[in-house]
PATORZA-516081 format. One record per residue (C-alpha): x, y, z; residue in three letters. Coordinates in steps of 0.02 Angstrom, whole numbers. Each point is the difference from the previous one (the first is absolute). Example, Ala and Ser with C-alpha at 12.3 -4.5 7.8 and 13.67 -1.06 7.14 Angstrom:
REM residues 2
+--------+--------+--------+---------+
!     c1 !     c2 !     c3 ! residuo !
+--------+--------+--------+---------+
!    615 !   -225 !    390 !     ALA !
!     69 !    172 !    -33 !     SER !
+--------+--------+--------+---------+
REM end
This chain:
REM residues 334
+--------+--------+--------+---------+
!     c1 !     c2 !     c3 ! residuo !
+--------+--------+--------+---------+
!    544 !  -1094 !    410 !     UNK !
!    106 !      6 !    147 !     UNK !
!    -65 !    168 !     55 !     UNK !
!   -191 !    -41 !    -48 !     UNK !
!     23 !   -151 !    139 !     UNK !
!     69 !    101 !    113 !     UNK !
!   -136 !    136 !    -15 !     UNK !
!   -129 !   -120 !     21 !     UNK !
!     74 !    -67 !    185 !     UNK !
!     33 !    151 !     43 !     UNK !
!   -203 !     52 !    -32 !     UNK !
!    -51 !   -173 !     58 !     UNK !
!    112 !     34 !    179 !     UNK !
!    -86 !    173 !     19 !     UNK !
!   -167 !    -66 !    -44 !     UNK !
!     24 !   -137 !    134 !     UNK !
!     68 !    118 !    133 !     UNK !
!   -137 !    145 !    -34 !     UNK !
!   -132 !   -147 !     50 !     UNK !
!     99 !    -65 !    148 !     UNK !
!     -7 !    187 !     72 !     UNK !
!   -190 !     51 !    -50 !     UNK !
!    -40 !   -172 !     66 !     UNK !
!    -18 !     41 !    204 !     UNK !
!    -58 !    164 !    -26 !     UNK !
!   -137 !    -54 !   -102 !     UNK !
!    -55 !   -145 !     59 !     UNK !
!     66 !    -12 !    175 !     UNK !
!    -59 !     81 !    152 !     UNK !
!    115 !    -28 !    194 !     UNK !
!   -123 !    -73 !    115 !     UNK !
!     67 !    136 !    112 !     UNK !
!    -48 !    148 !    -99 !     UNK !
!   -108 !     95 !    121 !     UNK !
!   -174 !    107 !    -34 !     UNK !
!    -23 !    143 !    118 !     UNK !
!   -188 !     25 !    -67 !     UNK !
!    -82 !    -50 !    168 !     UNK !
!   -151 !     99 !    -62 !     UNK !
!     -7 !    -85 !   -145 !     UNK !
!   -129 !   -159 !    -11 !     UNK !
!     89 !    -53 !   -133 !     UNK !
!    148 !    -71 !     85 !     UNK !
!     10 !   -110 !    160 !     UNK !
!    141 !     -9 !    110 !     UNK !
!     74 !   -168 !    124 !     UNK !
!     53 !     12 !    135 !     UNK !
!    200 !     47 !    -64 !     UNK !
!    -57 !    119 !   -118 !     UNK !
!     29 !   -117 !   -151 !     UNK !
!   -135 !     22 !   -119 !     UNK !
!   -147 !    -96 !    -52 !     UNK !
!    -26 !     25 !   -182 !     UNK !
!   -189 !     11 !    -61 !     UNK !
!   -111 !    -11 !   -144 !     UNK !
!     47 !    195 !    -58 !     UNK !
!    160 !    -37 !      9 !     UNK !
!      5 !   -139 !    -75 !     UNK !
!    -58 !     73 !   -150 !     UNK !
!     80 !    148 !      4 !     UNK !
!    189 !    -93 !      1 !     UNK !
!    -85 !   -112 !   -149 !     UNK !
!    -27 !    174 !    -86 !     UNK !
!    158 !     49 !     25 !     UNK !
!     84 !   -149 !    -65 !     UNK !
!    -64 !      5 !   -152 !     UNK !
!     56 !    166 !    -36 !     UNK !
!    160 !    -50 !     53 !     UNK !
!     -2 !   -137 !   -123 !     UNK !
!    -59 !    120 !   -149 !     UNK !
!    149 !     92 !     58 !     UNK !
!    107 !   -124 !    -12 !     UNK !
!    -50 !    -71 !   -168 !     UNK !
!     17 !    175 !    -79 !     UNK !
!    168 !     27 !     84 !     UNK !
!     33 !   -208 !    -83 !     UNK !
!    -43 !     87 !   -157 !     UNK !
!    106 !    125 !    -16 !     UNK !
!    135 !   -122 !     27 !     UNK !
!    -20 !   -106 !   -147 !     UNK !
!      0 !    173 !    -93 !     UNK !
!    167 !     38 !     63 !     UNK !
!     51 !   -188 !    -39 !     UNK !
!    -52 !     24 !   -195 !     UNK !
!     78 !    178 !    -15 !     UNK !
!    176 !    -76 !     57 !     UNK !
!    -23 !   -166 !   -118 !     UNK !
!    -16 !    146 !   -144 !     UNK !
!    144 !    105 !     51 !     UNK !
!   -102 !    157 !     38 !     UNK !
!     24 !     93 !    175 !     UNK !
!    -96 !     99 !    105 !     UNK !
!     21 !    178 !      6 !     UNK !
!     23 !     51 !    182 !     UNK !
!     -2 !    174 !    -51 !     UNK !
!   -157 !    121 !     39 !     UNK !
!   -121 !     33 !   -158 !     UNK !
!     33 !    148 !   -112 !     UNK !
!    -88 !     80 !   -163 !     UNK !
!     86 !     51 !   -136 !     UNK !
!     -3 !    202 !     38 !     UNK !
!     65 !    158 !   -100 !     UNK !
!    144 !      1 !    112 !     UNK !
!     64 !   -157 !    -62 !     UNK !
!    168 !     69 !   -111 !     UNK !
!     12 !   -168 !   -109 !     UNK !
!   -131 !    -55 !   -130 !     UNK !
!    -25 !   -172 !    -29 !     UNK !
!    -86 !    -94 !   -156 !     UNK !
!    -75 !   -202 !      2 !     UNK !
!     81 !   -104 !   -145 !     UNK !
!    -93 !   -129 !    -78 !     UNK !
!     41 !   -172 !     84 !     UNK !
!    124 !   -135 !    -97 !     UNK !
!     45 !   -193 !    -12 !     UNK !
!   -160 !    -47 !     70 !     UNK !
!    -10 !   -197 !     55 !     UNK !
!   -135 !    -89 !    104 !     UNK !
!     85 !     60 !    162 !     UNK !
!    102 !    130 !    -17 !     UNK !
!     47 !    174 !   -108 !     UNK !
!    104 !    144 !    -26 !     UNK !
!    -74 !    157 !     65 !     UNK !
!     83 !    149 !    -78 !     UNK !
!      4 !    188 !     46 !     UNK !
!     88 !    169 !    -42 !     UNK !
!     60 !    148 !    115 !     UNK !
!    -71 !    137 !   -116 !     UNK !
!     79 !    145 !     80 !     UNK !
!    109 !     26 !    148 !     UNK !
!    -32 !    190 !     16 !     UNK !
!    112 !     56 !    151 !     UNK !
!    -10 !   -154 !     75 !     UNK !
!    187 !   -109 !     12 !     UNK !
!    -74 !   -188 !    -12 !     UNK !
!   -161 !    -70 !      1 !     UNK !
!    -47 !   -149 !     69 !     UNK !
!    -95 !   -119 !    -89 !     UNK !
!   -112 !   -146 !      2 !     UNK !
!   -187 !    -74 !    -63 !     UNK !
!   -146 !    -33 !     92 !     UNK !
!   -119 !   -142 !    -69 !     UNK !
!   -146 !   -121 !     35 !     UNK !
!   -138 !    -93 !    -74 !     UNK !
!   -122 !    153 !     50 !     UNK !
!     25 !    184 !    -86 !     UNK !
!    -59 !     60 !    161 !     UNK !
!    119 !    -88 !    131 !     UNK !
!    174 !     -2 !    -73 !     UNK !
!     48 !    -99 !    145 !     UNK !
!    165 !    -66 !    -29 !     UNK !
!    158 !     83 !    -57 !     UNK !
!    170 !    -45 !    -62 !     UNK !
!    178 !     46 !    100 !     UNK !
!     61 !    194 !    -27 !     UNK !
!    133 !     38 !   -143 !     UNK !
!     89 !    165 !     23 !     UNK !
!     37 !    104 !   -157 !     UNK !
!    127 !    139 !    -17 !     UNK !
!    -42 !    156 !   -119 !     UNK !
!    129 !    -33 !   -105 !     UNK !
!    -46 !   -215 !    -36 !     UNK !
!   -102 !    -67 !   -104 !     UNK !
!   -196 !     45 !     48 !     UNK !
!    -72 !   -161 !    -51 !     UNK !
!    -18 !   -127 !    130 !     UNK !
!    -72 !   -148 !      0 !     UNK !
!    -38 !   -153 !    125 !     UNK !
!    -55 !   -187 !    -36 !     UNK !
!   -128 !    -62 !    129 !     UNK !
!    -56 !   -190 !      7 !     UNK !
!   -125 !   -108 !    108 !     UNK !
!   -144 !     46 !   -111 !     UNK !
!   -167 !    -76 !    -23 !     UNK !
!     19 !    -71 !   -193 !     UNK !
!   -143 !     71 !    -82 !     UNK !
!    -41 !    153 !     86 !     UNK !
!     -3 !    186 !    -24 !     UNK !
!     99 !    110 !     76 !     UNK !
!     22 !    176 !     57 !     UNK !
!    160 !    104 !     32 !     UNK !
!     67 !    185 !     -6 !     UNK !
!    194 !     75 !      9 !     UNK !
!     -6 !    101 !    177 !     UNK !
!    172 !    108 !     16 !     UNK !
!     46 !     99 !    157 !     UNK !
!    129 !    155 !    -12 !     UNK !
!    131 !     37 !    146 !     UNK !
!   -147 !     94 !     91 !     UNK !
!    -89 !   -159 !     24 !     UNK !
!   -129 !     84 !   -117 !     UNK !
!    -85 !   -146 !   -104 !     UNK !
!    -77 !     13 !   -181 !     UNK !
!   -109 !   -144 !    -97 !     UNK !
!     -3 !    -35 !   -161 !     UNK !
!   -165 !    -68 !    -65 !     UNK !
!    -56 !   -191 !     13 !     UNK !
!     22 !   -109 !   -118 !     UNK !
!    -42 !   -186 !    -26 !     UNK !
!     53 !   -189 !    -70 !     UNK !
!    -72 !   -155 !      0 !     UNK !
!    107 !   -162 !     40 !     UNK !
!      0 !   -147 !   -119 !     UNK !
!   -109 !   -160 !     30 !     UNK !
!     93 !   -141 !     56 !     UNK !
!    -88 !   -120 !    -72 !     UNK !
!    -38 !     82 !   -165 !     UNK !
!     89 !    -37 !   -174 !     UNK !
!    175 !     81 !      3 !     UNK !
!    -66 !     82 !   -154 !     UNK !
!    -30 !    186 !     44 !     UNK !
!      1 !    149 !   -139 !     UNK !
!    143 !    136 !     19 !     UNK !
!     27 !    137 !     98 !     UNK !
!    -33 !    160 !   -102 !     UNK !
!    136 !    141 !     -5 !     UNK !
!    -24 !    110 !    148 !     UNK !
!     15 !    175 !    -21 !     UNK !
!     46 !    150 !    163 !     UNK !
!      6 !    193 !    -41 !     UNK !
!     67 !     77 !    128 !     UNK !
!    -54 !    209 !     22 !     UNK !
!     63 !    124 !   -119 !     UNK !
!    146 !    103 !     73 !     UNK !
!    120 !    157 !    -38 !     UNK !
!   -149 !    101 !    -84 !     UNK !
!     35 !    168 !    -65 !     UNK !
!   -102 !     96 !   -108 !     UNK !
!     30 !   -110 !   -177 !     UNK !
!     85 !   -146 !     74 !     UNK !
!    -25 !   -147 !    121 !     UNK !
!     87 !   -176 !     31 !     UNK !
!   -103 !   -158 !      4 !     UNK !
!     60 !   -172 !     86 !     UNK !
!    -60 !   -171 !     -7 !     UNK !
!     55 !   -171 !     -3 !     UNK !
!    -72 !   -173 !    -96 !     UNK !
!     23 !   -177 !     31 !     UNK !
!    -43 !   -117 !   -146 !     UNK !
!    -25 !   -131 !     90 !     UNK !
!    -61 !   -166 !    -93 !     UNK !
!     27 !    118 !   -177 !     UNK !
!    141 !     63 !    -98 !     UNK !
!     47 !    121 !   -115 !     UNK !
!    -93 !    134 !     61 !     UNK !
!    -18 !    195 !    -83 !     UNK !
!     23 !    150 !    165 !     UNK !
!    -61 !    153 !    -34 !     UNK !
!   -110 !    143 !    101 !     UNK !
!   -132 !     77 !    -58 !     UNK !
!    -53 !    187 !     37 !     UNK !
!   -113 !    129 !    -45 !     UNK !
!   -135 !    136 !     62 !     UNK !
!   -148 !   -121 !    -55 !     UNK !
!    -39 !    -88 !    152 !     UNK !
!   -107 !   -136 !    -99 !     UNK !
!     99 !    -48 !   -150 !     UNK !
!    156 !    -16 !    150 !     UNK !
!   -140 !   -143 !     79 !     UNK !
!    -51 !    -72 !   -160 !     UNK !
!    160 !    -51 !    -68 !     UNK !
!    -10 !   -177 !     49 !     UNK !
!   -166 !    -14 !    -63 !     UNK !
!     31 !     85 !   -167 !     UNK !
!    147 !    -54 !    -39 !     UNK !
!    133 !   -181 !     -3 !     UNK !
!    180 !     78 !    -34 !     UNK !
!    106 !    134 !      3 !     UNK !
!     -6 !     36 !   -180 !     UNK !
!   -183 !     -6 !     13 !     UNK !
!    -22 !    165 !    114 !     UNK !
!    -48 !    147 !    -99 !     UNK !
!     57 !    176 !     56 !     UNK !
!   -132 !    128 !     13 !     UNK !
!    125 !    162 !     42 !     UNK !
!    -26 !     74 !    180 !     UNK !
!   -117 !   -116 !     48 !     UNK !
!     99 !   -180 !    -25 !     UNK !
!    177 !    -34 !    -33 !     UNK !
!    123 !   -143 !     20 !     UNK !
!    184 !    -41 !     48 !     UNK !
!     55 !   -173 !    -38 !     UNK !
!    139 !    -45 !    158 !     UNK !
!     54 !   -186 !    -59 !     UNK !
!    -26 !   -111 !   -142 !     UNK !
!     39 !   -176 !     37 !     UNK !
!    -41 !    -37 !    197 !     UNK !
!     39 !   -172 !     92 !     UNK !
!    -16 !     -9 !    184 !     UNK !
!    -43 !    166 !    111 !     UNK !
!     87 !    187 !    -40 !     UNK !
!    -31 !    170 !     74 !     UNK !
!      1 !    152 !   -111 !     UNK !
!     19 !    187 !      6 !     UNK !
!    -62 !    155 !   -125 !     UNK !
!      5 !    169 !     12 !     UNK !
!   -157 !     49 !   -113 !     UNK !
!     43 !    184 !    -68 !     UNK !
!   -114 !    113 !   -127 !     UNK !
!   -134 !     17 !    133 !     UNK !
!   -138 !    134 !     12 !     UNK !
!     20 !     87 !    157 !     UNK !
!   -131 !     28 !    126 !     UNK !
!    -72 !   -164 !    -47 !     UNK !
!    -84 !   -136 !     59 !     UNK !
!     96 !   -172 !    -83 !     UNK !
!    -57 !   -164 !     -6 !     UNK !
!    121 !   -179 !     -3 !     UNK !
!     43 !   -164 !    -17 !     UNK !
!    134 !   -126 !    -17 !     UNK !
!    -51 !   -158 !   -106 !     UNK !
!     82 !   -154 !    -92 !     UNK !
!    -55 !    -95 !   -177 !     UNK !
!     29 !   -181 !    -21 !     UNK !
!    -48 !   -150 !    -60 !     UNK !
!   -133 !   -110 !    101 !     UNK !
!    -23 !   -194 !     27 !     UNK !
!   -101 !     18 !   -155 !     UNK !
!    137 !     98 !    -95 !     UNK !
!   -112 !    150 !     -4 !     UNK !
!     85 !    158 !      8 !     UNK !
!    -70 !     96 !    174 !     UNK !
!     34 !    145 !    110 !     UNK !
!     18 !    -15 !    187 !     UNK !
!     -5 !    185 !     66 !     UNK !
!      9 !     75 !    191 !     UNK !
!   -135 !     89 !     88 !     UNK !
!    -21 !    189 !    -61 !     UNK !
!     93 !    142 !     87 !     UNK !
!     15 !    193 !      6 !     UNK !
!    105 !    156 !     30 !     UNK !
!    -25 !    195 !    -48 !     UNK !
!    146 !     85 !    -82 !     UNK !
!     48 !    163 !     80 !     UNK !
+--------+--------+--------+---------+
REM end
């Protein structure tokens, strides 16, 4: 509270200082400020050479004054923006723009935002891959617009060999509103990569406490150490609001029974192996809270094009069994 004080006298000083010093040059002009236009019929001169200011330029100074005072407004403006991004905690990053380029040695993926309230949340990200790179440094860019991400949250630095989640709470949000935020990561060549934009909506103030619950939320990360029958899948679940939840990937070289399985089917037990073309690997039986998990899938065809996903089965508000699965990804075996 101290600091939000603080921030606004600081604003309010500049504010009052940036119109003390437009103030003469805009509206002010020194009686002895000389025209040497003698040609000019515009003008006319006394006898000191102070001059006499006429109609034109009369309304010529009134033309400029006004876009002085646009000027000023807009500059008032941007102000009060600053003012609201300190109340929220966010800061400005002084750096130059970059894009996300192939140069960029770390890979960075958005994580589903957590503990949600009516003004603030917990934006969460993961440091995919570090390549080459030594650390990564990391942070989120959000706003109310999926187009102008125009706030951010201070820089964490990550080593290689620490944990690659991350994860920042932000506050000073409108209750109510929707959101947008990505992950952004930058490797020890200053080299930045994205992750893709994601988005939450802040509780209602003023609405019943009553809310339902948060669904299990389900990441697959990229398959890794492929060799010609083999590859190694990793992914993590949080169970949020729900317990006792079934982990287990599914994989196979049937692109559309690997998207269908949360339509076509509510447990574990429930998925039907069809050979090559859809299989299953049950990682945990019992899950409470959040876990990350690691397989190395063997028995493959190689030279093939494989298709994955990680889901979970539980039980819903309605104590219906369902299956929460991740977004479907790919490899080819060697």
């Amino acid at each position: 509270m101290k600091n939000t004080y603080m921030s606004k006298a600081v604003l309010t000083g500049f504010v009052f200082v940036f119109w003390v010093a437009l103030a003469p040059a805009t509206y002010a002009h020194d009686a002895g400020y000389t025209h040497y236009q003698q040609n000019d019929s515009r003008y006319q001169y006394q006898v000191y050479g102070t001059p006499v200011q006429t109609q034109y330029q009369s309304q010529q100074q009134t033309q400029y004054n006004n876009q002085d005072i646009q000027f000023l407004l807009q500059q008032i403006a941007q102000l009060q923006r600053l003012l609201l991004q300190l109340q929220s905690g966010a800061v400005i990053d002084s750096r130059p723009n970059s894009f996300a380029t192939d140069d960029s040695e770390v890979e960075v993926e958005t994580k589903s935002a957590t503990d949600i309230q009516d003004e603030s949340a917990r934006l969460r990200g993961v440091v995919a891959d570090f390549n080459r790179s030594d650390y990564a440094d990391v942070w989120f860019e959000y706003g109310r617009s999926r187009n102008d991400l125009d706030m951010r949250t201070p820089i964490l630095r990550i080593d290689e060999d620490e944990d690659e989640d991350f994860d920042l709470r932000i506050g000073g949000l409108r209750d109510d509103t929707r959101y947008y935020f990505r992950a952004v990561a930058e490797d020890d060549d200053e080299e930045r990569d994205y992750g893709s934009i994601d988005d939450f909506e802040t509780d209602d103030d003023d609405r019943n406490d009553f809310r339902d619950d948060d669904a299990p939320d389900v990441t697959l990360r990229s398959a890794f150490d492929i060799d010609e029958d083999s590859a190694r899948f990793e992914g993590e679940v949080d169970m949020n609001d729900f317990r006792n939840g079934e982990v287990f990937f599914v994989y196979g070289e049937d692109e559309d029974q690997i998207d269908d399985v949360a339509d076509d089917y509510n447990s574990y037990f429930d998925v039907d192996e069809d050979g090559n073309d859809l299989q299953k690997f049950r990682v945990e039986s019992d899950l409470d809270g959040d876990a990350s998990y690691e397989a190395r899938i063997t028995g493959l065809d190689d030279n093939s094009d494989y298709y994955f996903i990680l889901c979970v089965g539980y039980e819903d508000e309605d104590d219906d069994d369902v299956l929460e699965c991740s977004t479907t990804r790919e490899f080819e075996t060697d």
